[in-house]
C-alpha positions in Angstrom: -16.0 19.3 -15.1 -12.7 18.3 -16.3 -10.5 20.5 -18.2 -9.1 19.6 -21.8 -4.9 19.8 -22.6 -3.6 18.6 -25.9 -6.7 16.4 -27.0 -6.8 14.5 -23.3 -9.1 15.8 -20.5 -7.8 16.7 -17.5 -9.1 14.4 -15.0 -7.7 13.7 -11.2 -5.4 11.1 -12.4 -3.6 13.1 -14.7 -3.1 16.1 -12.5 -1.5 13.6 -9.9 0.6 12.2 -12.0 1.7 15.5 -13.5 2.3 16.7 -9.8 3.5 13.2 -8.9 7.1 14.2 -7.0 8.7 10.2 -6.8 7.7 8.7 -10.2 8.8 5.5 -11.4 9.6 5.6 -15.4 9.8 2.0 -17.6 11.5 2.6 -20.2 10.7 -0.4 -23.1 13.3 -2.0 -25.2 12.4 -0.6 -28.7 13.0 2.5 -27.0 16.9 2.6 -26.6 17.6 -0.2 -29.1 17.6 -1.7 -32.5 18.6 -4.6 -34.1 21.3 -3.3 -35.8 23.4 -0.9 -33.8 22.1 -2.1 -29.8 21.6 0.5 -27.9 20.3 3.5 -30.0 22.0 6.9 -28.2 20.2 9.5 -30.1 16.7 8.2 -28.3 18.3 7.7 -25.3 19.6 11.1 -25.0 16.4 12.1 -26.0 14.6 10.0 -22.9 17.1 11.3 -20.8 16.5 15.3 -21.4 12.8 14.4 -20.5 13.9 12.7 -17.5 16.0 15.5 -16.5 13.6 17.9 -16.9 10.9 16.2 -15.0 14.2 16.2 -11.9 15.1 19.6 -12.4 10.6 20.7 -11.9 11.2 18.8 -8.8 10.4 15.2 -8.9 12.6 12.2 -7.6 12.5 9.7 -10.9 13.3 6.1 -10.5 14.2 4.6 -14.4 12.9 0.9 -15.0 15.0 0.2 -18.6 14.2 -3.2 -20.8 17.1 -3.4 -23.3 20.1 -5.5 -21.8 19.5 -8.8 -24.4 18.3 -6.2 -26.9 21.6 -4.2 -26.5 23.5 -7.3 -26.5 21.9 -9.0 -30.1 23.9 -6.7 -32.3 27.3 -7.2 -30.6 27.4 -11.2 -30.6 26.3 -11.1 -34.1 22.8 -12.2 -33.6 20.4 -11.7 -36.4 17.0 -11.8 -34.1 15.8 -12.2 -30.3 17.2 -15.2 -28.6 14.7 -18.2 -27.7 17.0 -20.6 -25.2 17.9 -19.2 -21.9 21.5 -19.7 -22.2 21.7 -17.5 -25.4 19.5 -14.8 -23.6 21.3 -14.8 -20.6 24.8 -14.3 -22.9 23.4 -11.3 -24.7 22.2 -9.8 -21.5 25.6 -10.0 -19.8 26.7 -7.8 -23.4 24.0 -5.9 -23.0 23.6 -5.2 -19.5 26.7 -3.3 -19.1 26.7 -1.7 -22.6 23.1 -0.6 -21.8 24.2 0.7 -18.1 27.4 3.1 -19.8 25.1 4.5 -22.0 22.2 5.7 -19.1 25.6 6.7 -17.0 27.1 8.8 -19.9 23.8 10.5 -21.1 22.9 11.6 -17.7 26.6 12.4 -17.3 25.4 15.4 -19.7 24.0 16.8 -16.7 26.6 15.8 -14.1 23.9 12.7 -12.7 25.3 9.9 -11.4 23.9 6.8 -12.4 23.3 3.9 -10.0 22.6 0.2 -11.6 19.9 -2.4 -9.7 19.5 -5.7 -10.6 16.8 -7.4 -9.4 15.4 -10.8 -10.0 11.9 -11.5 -8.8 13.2 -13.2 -5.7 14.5 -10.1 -4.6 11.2 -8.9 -4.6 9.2 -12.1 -3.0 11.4 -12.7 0.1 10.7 -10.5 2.7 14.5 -9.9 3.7 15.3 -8.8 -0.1 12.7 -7.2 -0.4 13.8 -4.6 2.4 17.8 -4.6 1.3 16.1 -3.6 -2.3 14.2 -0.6 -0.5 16.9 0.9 1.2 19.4 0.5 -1.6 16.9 2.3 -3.7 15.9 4.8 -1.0 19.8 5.4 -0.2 20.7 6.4 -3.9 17.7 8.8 -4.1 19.1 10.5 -1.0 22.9 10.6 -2.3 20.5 12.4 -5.5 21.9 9.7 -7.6 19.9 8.4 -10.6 18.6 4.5 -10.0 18.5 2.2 -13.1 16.7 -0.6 -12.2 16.2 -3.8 -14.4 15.7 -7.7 -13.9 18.8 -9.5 -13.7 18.7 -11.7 -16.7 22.1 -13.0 -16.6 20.8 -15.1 -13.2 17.0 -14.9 -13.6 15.9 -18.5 -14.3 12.3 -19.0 -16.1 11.4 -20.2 -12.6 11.9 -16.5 -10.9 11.8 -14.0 -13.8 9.2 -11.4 -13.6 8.0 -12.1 -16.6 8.8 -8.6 -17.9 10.1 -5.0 -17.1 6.6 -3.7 -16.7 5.4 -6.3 -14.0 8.9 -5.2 -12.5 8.0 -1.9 -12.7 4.7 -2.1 -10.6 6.9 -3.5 -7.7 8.9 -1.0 -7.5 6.8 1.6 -7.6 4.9 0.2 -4.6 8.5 -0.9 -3.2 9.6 2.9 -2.8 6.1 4.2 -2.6 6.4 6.4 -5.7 3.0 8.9 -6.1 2.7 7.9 -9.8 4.3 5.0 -12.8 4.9 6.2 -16.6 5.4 2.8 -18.4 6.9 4.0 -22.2 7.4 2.5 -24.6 6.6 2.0 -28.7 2.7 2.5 -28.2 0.8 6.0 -27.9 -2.0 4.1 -24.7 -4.4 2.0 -24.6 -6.5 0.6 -27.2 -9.8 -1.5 -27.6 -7.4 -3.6 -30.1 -4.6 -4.0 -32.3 -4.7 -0.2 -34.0 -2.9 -1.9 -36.8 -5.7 -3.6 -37.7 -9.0 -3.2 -39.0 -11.8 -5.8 -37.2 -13.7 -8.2 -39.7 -16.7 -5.4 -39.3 -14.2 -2.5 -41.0 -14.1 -1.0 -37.2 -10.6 0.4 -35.8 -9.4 0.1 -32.8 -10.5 3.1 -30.3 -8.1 4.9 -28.2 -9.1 4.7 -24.1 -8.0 8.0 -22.8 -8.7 6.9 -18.8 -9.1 3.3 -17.3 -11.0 4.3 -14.4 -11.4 0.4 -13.3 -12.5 -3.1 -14.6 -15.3 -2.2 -16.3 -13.8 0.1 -18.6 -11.7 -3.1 -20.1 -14.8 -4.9 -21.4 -14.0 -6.2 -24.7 -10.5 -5.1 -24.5 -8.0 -7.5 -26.6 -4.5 -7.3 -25.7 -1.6 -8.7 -27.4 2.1 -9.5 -26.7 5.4 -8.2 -27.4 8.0 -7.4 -30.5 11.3 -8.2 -31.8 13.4 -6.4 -29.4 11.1 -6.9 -25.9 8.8 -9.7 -24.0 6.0 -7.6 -23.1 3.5 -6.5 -25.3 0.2 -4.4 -24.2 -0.7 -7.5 -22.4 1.6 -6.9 -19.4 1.9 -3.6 -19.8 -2.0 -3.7 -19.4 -1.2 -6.4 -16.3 1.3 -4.2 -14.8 -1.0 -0.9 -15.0 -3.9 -3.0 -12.9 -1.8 -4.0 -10.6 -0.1 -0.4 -9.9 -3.3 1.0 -10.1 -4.7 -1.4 -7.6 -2.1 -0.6 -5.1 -3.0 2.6 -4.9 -0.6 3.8 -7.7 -2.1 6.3 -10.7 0.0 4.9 -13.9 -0.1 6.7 -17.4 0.6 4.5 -20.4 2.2 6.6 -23.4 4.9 6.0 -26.5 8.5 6.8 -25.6 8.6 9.5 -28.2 6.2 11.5 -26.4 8.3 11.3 -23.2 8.5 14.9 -22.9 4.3 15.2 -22.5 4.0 12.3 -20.8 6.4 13.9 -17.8 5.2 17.1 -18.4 1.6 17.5 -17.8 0.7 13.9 -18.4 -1.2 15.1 -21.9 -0.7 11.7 -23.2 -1.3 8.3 -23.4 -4.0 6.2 -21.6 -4.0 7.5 -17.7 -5.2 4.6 -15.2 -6.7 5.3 -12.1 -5.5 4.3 -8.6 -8.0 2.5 -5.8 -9.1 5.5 -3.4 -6.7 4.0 -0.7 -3.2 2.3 -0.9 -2.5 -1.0 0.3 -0.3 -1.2 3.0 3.4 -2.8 2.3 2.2 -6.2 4.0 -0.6 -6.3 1.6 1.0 -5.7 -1.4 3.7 -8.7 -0.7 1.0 -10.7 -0.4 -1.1 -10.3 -3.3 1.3 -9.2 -6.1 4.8 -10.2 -4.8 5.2 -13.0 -2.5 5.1 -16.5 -4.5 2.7 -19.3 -3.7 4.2 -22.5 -2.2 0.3 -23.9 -2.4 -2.8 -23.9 -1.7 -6.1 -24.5 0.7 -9.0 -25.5 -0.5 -12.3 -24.2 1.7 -15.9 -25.1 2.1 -18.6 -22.6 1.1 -18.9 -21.3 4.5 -15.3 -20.2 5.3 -15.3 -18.8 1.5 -18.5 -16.7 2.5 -16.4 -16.0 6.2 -12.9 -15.5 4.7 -13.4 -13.7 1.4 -16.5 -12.2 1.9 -16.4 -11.0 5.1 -12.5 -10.7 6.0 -12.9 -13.3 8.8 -9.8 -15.3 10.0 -9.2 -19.1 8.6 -10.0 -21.5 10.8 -9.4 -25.2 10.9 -13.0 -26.2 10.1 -13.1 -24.5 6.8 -10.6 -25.9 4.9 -11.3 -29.3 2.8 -8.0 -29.8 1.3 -4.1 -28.9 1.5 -1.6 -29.0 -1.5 1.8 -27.9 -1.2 4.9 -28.3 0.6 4.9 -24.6 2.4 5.9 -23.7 5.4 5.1 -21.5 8.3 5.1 -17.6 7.1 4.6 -18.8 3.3 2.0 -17.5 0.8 -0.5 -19.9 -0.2 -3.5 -19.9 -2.3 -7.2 -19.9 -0.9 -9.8 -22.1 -3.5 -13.1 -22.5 -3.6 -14.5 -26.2 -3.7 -14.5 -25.1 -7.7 -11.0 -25.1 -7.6 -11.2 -21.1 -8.3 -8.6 -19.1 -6.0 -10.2 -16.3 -3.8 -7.9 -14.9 -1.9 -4.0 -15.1 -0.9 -2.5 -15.9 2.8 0.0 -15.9 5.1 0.2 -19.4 6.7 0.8 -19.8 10.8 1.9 -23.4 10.4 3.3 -25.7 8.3 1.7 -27.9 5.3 2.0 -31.3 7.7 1.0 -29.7 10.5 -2.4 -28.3 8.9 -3.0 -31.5 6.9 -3.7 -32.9 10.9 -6.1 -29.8 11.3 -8.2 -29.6 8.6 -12.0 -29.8 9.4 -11.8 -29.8 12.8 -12.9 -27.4 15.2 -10.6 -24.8 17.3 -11.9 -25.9 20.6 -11.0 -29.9 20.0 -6.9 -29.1 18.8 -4.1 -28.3 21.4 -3.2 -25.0 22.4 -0.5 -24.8 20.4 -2.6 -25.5 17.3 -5.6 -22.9 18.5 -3.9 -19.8 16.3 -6.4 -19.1 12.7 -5.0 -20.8 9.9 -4.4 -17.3 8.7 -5.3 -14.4 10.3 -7.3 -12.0 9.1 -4.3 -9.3 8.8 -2.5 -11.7 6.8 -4.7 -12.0 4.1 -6.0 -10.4 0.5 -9.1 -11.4 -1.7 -8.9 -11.7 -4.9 
């Protein structure tokens, strides 16, 4: 029977996160900024005490902070958000290095020193950046300097952003093998709806304490971001699920409540991890890796391949899209067009296109490796 602190039971989640000792922390833009000023300090300092306390109890803390476009509006004389990349990307070259002096001279409070990452979402999809970005962050957590991590919007093209800081968030957590996520930011967890708002039928939104997995989102509706940020409970929603399904426990909470939320977790919606983590090779795979297409397979090899974690072979696929190459990610289909899985191809797209449908024994050695091997592949 779980215990109750502060309105919120208790449960395993909680206590893991609360004991959590590497913990990744998004920070979201309405948090340190405003419209008028940029970066707000007295909520940053305020962030930054809660931080330091959840350092000094123990715990290695990795900070994920939105804010570089929203630190940069007020500064250019900007009255609102930038739409066109070009004006985005100028505010965030303002911001960025507005918003990284003021995480370096709040922690300075402390004698931290602060260490700035920028990462764009290649960084995260190919293999070889993927590795630099782990040891850069694994090297300034043994020097026990304080990473800020945070997409690099000044380079980050529509074509290879994240998407948002929370998504970026997940990555990392996985990427440095953190033991629990806090995602903060101007929302107090999870709800059933917009809390704003009452539904047609007079009914309010209902707070989820615990997301213990897909079936406790039935009927949720999630929207998207504010003024300041792009995300919205939407991807922070998105990014929880996909922590949570790497075998990451995440708790969602507002940034004012920073100091319960990295004290005892008594706060905000707490998500669930799977029982077992996926292993680094995995993870690529499904969440970070980009697709470079797709192969479409017959009922059989979906039963084989998805179903029962068999290796792709030649006979089973229908269809090839996509100019990849050999060790690229592509996308398994169903003769529905639905995708099912996610792979790492042994040859490339020409090269299978003369494979398809035919069987093992009939192909040259050379061609007698799976499509993709079982090791080398998720389901979705």
């Amino acid at each position: 029977m779980s215990e109750t602190t502060a309105g919120v039971s208790m449960t395993e989640a909680r206590r893991v996160i609360a004991d959590a000792r590497s913990i990744v922390v998004k920070i979201g833009s309405s948090a340190v900024t405003d419209m008028a000023s940029g970066i707000d300090h007295s909520r940053l300092d305020a962030l930054v005490d809660a931080l330091e306390a959840r350092m000094r109890a123990g715990s290695d803390v990795i900070v994920v902070s939105s804010g570089a476009v929203g630190a940069g509006i007020a500064p250019l004389g900007l009255k609102k958000r930038p739409r066109d990349l070009a004006t985005k990307q100028a505010a965030a070259s303002v911001g960025q290095l507005r918003l990284a002096h003021a995480w370096g001279t709040s922690f300075a409070r402390y004698d931290r020193v602060v260490g700035q990452v920028l990462l764009t979402a290649d960084d995260i999809s190919n293999r070889s950046h993927h590795a630099n970005a782990q040891r850069t962050l694994d090297r300034l957590r043994l020097l026990h300097a304080v990473a800020v991590v945070n997409e690099n919007d000044t380079v980050a093209t529509n074509e290879i952003r994240f998407g948002d800081n929370d998504r970026l968030a997940a990555l990392v957590a996985h990427l440095v093998h953190a033991d629990a996520l806090v995602l903060l930011s101007d929302v107090d967890g999870l709800y059933d709806g917009d809390p704003r708002r009452t539904g047609p039928d007079g009914r309010r939104a209902q707070f989820i304490e615990q997301v213990d997995g897909p079936d406790d989102l039935d009927g949720v509706v999630a929207g998207t971001g504010g003024s300041l940020g792009t995300g919205g409970m939407a991807s922070k929603l998105a990014a929880a699920r996909l922590a949570a399904d790497s075998g990451v426990p995440v708790l969602l909470a507002a940034a004012g409540d920073a100091a319960q939320a990295l004290d005892g977790a008594t706060v905000g919606t707490a998500f669930a991890a799977r029982p077992t983590r996926l292993s680094a090779r995995r993870f690529w795979v499904r969440h970070a890796a980009e697709s470079h297409g797709s192969l479409t397979l017959d009922d059989g090899a979906v039963a084989a391949v998805c179903g029962r974690r068999r290796s792709l072979l030649p006979a089973g696929v229908t269809a090839v899209s996509g100019d990849f190459s050999h060790g690229d990610v592509v996308e398994l289909l169903d003769p529905a067009g639905t995708v099912r899985g996610r792979g790492v191809v042994s040859y490339d797209a020409d090269v299978v296109a003369t494979m398809i449908g035919r069987s093992t024994a009939d192909l040259p050695g050379e061609l007698r490796r799976p499509i993709i091997h079982a090791d080398d592949l998720v389901t979705a």
